[in-house]
SELUM-143365 format. One record per residue (C-alpha): residue number from 1; residue in one letter; y, x, z. Coordinates in Angstrom, 2 decimals. Each point is the difference from the previous one (the first is absolute). Example, Ala and Ser with C-alpha at 12.3 -4.5 7.8 and 13.67 -1.06 7.14 Angstrom:
% residues 2
  seq  type       py       px       pz
    1     A    -4.50    12.30     7.80
    2     S     3.44     1.37    -0.66
***
This chain:
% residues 124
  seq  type       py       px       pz
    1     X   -56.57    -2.37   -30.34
    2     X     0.46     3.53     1.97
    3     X     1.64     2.59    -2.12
    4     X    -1.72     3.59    -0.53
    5     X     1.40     2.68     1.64
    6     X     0.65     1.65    -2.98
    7     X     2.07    -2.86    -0.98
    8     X     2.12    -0.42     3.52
    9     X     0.55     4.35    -0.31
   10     X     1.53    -1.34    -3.64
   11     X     2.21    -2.70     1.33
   12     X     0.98     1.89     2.72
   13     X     1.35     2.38    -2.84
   14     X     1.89    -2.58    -1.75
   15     X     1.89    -1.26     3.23
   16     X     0.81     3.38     0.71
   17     X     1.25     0.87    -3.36
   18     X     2.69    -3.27     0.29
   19     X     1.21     1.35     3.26
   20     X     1.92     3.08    -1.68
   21     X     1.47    -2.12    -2.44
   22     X     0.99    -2.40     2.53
   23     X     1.89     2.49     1.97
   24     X     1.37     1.42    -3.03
   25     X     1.66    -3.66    -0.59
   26     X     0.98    -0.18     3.50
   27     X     2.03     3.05    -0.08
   28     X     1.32    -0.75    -3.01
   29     X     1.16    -3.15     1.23
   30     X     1.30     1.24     3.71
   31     X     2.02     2.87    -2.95
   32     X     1.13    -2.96    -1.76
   33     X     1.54    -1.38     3.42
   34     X     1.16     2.99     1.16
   35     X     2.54     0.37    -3.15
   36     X     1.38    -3.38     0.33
   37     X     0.61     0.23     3.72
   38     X     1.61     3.29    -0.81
   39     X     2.10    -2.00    -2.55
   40     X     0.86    -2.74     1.89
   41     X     1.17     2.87     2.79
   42     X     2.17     1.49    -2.25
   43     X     1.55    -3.17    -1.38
   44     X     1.00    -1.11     3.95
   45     X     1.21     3.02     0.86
   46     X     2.09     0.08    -3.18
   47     X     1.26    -3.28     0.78
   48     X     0.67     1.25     3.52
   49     X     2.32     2.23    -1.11
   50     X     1.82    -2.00    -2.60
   51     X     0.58    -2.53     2.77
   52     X     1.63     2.82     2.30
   53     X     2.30     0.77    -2.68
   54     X     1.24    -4.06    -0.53
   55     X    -0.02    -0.85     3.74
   56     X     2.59     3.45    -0.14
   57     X     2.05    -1.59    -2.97
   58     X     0.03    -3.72     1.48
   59     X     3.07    -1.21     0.21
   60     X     1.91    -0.52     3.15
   61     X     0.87    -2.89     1.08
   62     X     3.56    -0.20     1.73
   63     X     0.15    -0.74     3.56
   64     X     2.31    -2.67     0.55
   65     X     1.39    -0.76     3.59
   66     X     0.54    -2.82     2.10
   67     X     2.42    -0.45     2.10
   68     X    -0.94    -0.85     3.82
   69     X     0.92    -3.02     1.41
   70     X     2.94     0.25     2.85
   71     X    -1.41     0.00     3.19
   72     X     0.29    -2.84     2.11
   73     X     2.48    -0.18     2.55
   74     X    -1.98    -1.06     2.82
   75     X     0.04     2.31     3.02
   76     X    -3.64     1.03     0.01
   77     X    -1.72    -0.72     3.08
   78     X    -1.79     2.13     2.24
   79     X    -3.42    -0.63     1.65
   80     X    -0.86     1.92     3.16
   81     X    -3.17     0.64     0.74
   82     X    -1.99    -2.26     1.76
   83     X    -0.29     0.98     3.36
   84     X    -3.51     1.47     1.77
   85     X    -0.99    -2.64     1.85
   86     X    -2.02     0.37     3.15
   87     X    -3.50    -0.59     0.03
   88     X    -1.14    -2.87     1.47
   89     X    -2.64     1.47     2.35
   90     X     2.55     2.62     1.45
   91     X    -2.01     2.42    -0.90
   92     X     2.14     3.32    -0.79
   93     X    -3.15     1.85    -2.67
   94     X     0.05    -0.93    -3.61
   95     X    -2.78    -1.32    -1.69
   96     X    -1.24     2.99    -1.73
   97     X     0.39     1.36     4.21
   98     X    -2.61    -3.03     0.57
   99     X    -2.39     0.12    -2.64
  100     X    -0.14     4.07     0.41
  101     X    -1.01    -0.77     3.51
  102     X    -2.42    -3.16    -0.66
  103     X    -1.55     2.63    -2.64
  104     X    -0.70     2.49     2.57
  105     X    -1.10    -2.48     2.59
  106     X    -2.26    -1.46    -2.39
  107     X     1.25    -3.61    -0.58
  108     X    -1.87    -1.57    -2.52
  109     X     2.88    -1.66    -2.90
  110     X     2.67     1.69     1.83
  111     X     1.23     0.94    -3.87
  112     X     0.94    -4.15    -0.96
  113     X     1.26    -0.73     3.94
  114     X     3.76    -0.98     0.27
  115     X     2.03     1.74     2.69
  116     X    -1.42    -2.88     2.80
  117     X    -2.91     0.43    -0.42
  118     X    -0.54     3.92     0.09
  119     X     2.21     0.07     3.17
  120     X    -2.80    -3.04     1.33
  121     X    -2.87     2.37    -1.32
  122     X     1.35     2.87     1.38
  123     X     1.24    -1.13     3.93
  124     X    -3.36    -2.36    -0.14
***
């Protein structure tokens, strides 16, 4: 059964006259919230500070040392460097040398190419 118009302008009415009241409760409630987080704030920040005045009275602990162990008496041996070997092409460039000039020639994978096989690409 349709409802009069009169009678939709006077429910109308009544849902607007919760929404105040609604609101109302809201921001008493988001109030509410706002005083406990405020609380809780000051309670952590109080504890924050008590906490940097025991960590300053802690007790120290006292260091005790160790003595080292004597060192061994072996004569300690001394690697030389490997020495540059030649490469096996002959070739006197480096790789970077090669794969700068494969890049400007154009050589397609020139980047994952060992030394061979730029000098190949390259004199080819």
């Amino acid at each position: 059964m349709a409802k009069s118009k009169p009678a939709k302008k006077a429910d109308k009415k009544t849902k607007n006259s919760d929404k105040p009241d609604k609101a109302k409760s809201e921001l008493k409630d988001a109030k509410a919230t706002i005083k406990k987080l405020k609380a809780t704030i000051a309670k952590l920040e109080k504890a924050a500070k008590s906490s940097k005045k025991t960590k300053a009275k802690a007790p120290t602990v006292k260091a005790t040392t160790i003595a080292p162990k004597p060192a061994a008496a072996k004569p300690a041996a001394v690697k030389a460097a490997p020495a540059k070997r030649a490469a096996p092409s002959g070739d006197p460039r480096t790789v970077a040398q090669l794969r700068a000039a494969a890049r400007t020639k154009g050589i397609a994978g020139y980047s994952s190419m060992r030394k061979d096989q730029l000098v190949a690409a390259l004199d080819g």
